[in-house]
C-alpha positions as CSV (number, residue, x, y, z in Angstrom):
1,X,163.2,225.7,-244.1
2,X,164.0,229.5,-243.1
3,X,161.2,231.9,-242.6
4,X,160.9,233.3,-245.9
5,X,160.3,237.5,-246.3
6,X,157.5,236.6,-249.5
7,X,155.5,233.7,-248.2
8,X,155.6,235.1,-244.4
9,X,154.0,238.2,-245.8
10,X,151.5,236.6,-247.2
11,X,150.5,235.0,-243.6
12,X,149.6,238.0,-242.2
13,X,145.9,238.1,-242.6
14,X,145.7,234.8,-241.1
15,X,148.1,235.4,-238.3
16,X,146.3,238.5,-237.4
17,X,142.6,238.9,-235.8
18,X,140.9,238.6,-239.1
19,X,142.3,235.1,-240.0
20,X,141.6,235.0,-243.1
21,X,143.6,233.3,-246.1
22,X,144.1,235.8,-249.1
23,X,144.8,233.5,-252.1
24,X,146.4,234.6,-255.6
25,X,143.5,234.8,-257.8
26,X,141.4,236.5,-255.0
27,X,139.6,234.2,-253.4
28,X,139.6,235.3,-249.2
29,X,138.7,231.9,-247.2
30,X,137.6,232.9,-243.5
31,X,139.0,230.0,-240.6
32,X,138.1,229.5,-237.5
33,X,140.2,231.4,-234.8
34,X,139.1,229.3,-232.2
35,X,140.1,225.9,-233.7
36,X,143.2,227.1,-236.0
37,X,146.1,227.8,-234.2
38,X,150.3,227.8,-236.4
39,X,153.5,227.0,-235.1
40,X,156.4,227.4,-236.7
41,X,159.8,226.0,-235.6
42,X,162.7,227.9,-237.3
43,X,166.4,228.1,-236.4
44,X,166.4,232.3,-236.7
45,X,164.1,235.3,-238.0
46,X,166.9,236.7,-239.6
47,X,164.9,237.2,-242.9
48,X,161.0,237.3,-241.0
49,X,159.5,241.0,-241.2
50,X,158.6,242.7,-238.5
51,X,154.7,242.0,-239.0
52,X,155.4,238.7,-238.7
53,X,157.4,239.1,-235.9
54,X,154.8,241.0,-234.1
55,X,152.3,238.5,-235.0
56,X,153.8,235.6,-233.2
57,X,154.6,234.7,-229.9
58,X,157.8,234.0,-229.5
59,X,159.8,231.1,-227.6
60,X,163.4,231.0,-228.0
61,X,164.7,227.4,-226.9
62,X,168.6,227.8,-226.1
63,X,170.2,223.9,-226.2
64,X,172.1,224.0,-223.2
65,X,168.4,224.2,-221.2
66,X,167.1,220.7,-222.5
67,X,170.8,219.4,-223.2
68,X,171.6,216.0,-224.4
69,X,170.7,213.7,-221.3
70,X,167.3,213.5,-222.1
71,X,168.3,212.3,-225.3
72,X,170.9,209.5,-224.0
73,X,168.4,208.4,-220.9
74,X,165.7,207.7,-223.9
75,X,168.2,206.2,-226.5
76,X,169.7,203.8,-223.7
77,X,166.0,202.5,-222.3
78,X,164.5,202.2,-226.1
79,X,168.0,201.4,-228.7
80,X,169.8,199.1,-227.0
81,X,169.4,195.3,-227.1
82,X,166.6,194.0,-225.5
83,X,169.1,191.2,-223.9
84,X,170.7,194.2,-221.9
85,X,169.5,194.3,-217.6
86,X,168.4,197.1,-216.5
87,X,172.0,197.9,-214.2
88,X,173.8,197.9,-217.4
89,X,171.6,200.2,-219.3
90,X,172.3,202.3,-216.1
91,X,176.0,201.7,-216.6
92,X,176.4,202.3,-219.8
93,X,174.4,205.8,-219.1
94,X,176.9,206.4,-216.5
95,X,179.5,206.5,-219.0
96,X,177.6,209.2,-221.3
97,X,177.4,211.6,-217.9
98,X,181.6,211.1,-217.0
99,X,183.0,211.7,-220.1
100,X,180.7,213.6,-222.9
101,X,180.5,217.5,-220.9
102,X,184.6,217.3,-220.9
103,X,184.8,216.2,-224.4
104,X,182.7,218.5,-226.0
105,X,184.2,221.2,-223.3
106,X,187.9,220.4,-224.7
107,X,186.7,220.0,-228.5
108,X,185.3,223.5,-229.1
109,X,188.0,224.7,-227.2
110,X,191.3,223.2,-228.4
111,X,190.5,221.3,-231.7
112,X,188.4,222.2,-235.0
113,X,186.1,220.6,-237.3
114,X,186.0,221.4,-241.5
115,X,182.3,221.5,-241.3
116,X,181.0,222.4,-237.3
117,X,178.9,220.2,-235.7
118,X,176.5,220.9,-233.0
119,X,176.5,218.9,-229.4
120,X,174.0,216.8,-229.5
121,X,174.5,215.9,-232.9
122,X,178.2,214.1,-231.7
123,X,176.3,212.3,-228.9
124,X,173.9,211.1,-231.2
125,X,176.8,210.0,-233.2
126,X,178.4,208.7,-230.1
127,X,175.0,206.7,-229.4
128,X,174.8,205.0,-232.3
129,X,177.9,204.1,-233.3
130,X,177.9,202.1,-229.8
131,X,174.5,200.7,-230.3
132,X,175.9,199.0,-233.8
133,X,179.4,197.4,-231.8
134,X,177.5,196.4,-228.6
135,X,175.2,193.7,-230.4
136,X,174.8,189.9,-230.1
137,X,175.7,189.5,-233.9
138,X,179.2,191.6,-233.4
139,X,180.0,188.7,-230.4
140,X,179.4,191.0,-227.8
141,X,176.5,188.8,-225.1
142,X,175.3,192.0,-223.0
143,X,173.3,189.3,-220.8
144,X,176.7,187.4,-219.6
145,X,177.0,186.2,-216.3
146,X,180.7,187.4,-215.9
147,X,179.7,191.4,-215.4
148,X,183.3,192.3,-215.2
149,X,184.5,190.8,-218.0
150,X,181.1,192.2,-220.2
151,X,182.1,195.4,-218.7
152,X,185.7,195.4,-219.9
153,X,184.8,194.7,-223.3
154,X,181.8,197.1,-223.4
155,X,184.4,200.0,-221.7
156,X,186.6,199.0,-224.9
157,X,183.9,199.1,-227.6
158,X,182.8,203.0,-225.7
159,X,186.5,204.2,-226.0
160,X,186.4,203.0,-229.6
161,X,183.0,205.5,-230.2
162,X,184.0,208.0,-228.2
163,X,187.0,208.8,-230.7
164,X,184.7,208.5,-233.9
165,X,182.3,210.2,-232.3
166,X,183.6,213.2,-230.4
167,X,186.8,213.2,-232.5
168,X,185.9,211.8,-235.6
169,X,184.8,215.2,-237.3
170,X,188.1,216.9,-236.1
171,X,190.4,217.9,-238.9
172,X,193.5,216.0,-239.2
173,X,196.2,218.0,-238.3
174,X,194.5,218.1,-234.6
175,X,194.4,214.1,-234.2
176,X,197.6,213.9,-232.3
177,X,196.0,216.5,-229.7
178,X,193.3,214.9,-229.3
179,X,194.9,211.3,-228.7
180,X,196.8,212.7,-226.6
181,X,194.2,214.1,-224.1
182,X,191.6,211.2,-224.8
183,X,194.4,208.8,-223.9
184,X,194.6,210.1,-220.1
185,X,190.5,211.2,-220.1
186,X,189.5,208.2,-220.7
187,X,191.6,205.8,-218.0
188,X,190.9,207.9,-215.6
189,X,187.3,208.2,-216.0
190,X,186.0,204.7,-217.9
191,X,186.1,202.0,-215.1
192,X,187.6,198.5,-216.8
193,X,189.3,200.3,-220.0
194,X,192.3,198.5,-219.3
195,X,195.8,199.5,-221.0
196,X,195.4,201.6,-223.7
197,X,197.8,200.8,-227.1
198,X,201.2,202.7,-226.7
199,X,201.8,203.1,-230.6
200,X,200.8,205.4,-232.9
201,X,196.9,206.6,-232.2
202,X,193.7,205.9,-231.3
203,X,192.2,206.3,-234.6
204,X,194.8,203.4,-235.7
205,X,193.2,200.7,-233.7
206,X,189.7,198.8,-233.5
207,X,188.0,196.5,-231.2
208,X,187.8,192.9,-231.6
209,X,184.6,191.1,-229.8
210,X,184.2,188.1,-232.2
211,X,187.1,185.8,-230.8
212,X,185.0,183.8,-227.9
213,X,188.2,183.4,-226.1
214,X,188.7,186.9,-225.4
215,X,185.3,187.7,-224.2
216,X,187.4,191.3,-222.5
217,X,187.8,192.1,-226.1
218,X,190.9,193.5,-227.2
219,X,192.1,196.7,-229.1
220,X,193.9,195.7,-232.8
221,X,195.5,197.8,-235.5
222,X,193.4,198.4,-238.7
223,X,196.7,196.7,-240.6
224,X,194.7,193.6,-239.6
225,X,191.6,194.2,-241.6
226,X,193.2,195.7,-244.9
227,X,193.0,193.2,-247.4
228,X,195.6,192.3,-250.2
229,X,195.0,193.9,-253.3
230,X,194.6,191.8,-256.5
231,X,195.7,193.7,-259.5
232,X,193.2,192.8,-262.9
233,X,194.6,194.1,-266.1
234,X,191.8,194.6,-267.9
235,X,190.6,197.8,-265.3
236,X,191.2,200.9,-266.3
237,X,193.6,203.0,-264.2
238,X,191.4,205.5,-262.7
239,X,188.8,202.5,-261.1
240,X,191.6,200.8,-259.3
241,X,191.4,201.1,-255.7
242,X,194.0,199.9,-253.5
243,X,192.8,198.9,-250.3
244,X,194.3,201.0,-247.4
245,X,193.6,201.9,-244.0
246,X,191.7,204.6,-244.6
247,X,189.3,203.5,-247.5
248,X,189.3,200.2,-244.4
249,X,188.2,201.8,-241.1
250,X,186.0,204.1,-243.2
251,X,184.1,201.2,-245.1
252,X,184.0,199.6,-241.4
253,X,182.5,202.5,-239.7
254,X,180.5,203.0,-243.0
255,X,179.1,199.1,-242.4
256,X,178.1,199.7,-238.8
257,X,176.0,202.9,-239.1
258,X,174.1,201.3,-242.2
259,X,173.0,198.4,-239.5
260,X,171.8,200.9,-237.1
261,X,169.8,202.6,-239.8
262,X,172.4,206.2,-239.2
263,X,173.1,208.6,-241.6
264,X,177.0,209.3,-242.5
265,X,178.6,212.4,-243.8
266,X,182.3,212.3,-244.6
267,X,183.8,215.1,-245.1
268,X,187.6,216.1,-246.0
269,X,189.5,218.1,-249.0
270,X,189.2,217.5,-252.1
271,X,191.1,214.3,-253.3
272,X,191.2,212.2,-250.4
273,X,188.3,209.6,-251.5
274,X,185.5,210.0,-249.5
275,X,183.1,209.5,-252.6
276,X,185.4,206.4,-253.9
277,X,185.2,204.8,-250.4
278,X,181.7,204.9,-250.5
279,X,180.8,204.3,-253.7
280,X,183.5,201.1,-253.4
281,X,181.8,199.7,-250.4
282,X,178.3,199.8,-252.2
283,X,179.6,197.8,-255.4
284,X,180.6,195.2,-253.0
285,X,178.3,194.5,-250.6
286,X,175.1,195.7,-252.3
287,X,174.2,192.1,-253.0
288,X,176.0,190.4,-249.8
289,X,173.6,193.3,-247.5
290,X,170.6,193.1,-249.8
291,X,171.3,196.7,-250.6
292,X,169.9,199.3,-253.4
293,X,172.2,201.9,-254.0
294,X,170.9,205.3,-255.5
295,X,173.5,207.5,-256.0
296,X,172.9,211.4,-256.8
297,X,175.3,214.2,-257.5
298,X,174.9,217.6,-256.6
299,X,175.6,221.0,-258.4
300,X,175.4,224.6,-258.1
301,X,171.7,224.2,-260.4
302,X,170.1,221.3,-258.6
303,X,166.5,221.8,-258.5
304,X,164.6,220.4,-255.4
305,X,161.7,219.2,-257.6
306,X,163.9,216.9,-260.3
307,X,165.8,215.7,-256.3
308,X,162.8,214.3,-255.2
309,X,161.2,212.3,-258.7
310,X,165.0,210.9,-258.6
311,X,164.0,209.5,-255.5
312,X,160.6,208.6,-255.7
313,X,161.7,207.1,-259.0
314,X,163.5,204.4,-256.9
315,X,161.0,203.9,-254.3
316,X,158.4,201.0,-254.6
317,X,154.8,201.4,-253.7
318,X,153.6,199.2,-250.7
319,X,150.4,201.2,-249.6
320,X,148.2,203.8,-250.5
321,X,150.5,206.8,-248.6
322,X,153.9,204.9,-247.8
323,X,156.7,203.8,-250.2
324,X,160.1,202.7,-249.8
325,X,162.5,199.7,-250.8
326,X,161.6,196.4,-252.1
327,X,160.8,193.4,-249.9
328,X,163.7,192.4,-247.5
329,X,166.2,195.2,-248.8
330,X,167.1,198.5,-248.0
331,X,167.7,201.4,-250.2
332,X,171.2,203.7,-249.5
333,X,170.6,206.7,-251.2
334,X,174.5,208.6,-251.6
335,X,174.5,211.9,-252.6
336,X,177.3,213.8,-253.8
337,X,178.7,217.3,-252.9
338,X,175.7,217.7,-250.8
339,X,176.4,221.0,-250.3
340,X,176.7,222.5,-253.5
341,X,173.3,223.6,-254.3
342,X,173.0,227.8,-254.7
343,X,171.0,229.1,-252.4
344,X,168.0,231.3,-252.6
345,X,167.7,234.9,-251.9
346,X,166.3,234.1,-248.4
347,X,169.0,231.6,-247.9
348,X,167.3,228.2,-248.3
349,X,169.3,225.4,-250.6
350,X,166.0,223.9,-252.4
351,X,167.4,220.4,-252.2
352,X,169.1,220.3,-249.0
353,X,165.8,221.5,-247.4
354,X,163.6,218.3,-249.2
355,X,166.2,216.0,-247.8
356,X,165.6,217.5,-244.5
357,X,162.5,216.9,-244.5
358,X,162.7,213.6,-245.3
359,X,165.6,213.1,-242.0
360,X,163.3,214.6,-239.7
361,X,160.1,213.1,-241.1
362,X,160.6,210.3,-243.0
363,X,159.0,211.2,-246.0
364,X,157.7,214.4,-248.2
365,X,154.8,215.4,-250.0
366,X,153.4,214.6,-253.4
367,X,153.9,217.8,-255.2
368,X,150.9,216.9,-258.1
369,X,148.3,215.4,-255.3
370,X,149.4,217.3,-251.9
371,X,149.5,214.1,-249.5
372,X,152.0,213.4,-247.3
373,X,154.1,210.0,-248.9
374,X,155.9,208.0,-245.9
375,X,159.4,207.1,-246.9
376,X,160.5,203.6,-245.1
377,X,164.1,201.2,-245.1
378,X,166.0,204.4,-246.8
379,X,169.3,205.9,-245.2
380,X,170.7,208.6,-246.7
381,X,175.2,209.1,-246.6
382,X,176.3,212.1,-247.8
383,X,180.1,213.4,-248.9
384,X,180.8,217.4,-249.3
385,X,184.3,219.2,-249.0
386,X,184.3,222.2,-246.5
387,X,182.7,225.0,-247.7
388,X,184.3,227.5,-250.4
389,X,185.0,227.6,-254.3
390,X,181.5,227.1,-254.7
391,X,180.4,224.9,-251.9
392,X,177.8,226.7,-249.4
393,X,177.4,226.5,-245.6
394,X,174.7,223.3,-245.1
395,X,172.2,224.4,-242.3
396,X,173.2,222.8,-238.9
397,X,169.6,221.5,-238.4
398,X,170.4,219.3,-241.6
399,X,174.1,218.2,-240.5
400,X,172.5,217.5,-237.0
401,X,170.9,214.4,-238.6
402,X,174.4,212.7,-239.3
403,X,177.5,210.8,-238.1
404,X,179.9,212.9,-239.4
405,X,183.6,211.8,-240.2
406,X,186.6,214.0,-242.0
407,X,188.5,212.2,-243.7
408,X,192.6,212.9,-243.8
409,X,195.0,213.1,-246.8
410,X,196.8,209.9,-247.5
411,X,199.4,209.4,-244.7
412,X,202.7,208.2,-246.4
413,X,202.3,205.0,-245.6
414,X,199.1,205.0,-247.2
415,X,200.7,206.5,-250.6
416,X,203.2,203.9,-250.3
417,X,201.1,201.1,-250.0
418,X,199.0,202.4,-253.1
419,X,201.5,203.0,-255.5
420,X,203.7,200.1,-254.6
421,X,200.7,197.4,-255.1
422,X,199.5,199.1,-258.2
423,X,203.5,199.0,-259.4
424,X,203.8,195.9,-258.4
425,X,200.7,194.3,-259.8
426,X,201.8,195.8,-263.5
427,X,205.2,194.3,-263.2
428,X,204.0,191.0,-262.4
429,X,201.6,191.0,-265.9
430,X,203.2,188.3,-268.0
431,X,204.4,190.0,-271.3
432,X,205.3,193.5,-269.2
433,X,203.5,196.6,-269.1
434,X,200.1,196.9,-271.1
435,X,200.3,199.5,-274.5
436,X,197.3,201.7,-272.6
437,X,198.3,201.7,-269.2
């Protein structure tokens, strides 16, 4: 977490030339300043005396010097299917350096995002969500013969991640801008894309690479995917969920991060569904994806300590030090309003901070024994509303960890569709309208 002003203080002594620990009840343990050396990686010293400061050497990493090639280079020789030759993987890197400096350029420029992202986090997000489409069990053979027509499909299946990716966290009112310029970006600079579809947006269309008689793959409105709605008398009101194509392309992109192992954020006002779209994909296919839902809400008194035994609660013992789901399954922990935990006086949000630790770790410590416990086969999806009324800002180096998503207020055609299949179904009860509904 942030360098805090209390614990930091009492560092000193050992950061100094005496090294020496001063403990509580007065205890003074001498170590070794030959042998001992701490490093602390922070985002700022905003809160960090000036003892401390002048303690410490100090190394300030600024992100555009490392940048996110690194990243992709590794990512493209280590995540992507082993089936893939190595003048693909070259290829598909190619991509990454032609388009991702002008998105990101025109982004924090032109368009903007409810809850910021950093860079590297989208081409993470970018990464992944490619790595999930571009897989032998999607119908996508990256060891064909026919290089052109694998490369027309795969230019498809990129197009696809570079909206979700580099526009997927972009609020809606800003979509139409950015369809517009990712339209002409991307034909003139991914080689086999093809014609692009003329109506409405991007965001309205996926790609199809199942069909083994279009191995170019082909671009296909969400309509496609939304299935009908069967109205059951017996469920209350409020749990009726009409499928749409939002609570659609949402559960699909939702379904392809959790087989990557990547975190998800939506985000979006209050109202639209993002905790109903997730919480509705998990009652479905929890038993079809040998998943363990664990879902937690958040509030303004969320304590990091009663967080983590609701966790560890759900975790199954499998050696000594490591713990996670039970055989063959995977646990999805879904917490709520994420980001509504107070913060402390130096800034920190308790519970936010233990989950990430457990993103960039994989695990936390025992807080009765003190050893490390490794957490394995948990993801962790997330929903928050921008902040305000109540909801803090989340630390980026938290947020960095996720594919992040905003999702838009019902379009009309979305409100129609809902009310007129709920309307419908009630109508069609034999006997009329039910007394409660």
């Amino acid at each position: 977490g942030p360098v805090d002003a209390i614990w930091i203080e009492n560092m000193n002594t050992v950061l100094d030339d005496n090294c020496t620990l001063c403990l509580p009840n007065g205890e003074r343990i001498k170590l070794n300043p030959g042998t001992m050396r701490m490093l602390f990686e922070v985002q700022d010293l905003a809160v960090a005396s000036p003892a401390t400061v002048s303690r410490c050497g100090m190394v300030y990493v600024p992100p555009e010097e490392l940048g996110w090639r690194p990243f992709v280079q590794t990512w493209s020789k280590t995540k992507l299917h082993e089936s893939a030759p190595e003048d693909l993987r070259e290829w598909i890197v190619g991509l990454f350096d032609k388009t991702v400096d002008a998105g990101l350029k025109f982004l924090r420029k032109h368009l903007k995002e409810g809850i910021p992202s950093v860079d590297i986090n989208l081409v993470a997000s970018l990464a992944s969500l490619f790595q999930s489409l571009a897989r032998p069990e999607r119908g996508v053979n990256l060891a064909m013969e026919n290089q052109k027509q694998l490369k027309a499909c795969l230019a498809k299946l990129f197009a696809f991640s570079y909206v979700w990716s580099v526009g997927g966290n972009v609020d809606a009112q800003f979509h139409d801008r950015f369809d517009e310029w990712a339209r002409e970006f991307l034909n003139a600079n991914v080689d086999g894309l093809g014609n692009l579809p003329n109506k409405n947006t991007l965001y309205d269309y996926y790609v199809v690479t199942t069909n083994p008689e279009e191995p170019k793959g082909r671009f296909a409105p969400w309509d496609d995917l939304v299935k009908k709605f069967a109205y059951n008398p017996h469920t209350p009101y409020f749990e009726l969920l009409v499928p749409n194509v939002d609570t659609t392309r949402f559960s699909f992109l939702l379904e392809r991060c959790l087989e990557v192992d990547k975190s998800l954020l939506l985000t979006g006002g209050t109202g639209v569904g993002k905790s109903v779209i997730i919480v509705d994909y998990l009652a479905k296919h929890a038993e079809e994806k040998d998943l363990v839902p664990v879902v937690i809400n958040f509030s303004a008194q969320t304590p990091a300590y009663d967080t983590q035994l609701l966790i560890e609660s759900k975790l199954e013992k499998k050696r000594k030090t490591k713990f996670g789901a039970p055989p063959n399954k995977k646990i999805v922990l879904f917490v709520d309003d994420v980001n509504m935990p107070a913060r402390e006086t130096y800034g920190a949000q308790p519970p936010v901070e233990l989950l990430r630790q457990f993103q960039d770790f994989r695990g936390f410590y025992d807080r009765k024994k003190l050893f490390w416990k490794d957490v394995e086969d948990t993801t962790l999806i997330c929903a928050c509303a921008p902040p305000g009324g109540g909801r803090q800002e989340v630390t980026p180096r938290f947020f960095r960890h996720f594919n992040m998503l905003n999702v838009p207020p019902p379009s009309d055609a979305s409100m129609k569709t809902i009310l007129s299949s709920i309307y419908g179904g009630v109508l069609a009860v034999p006997g009329g309208v039910p007394g409660d509904f």
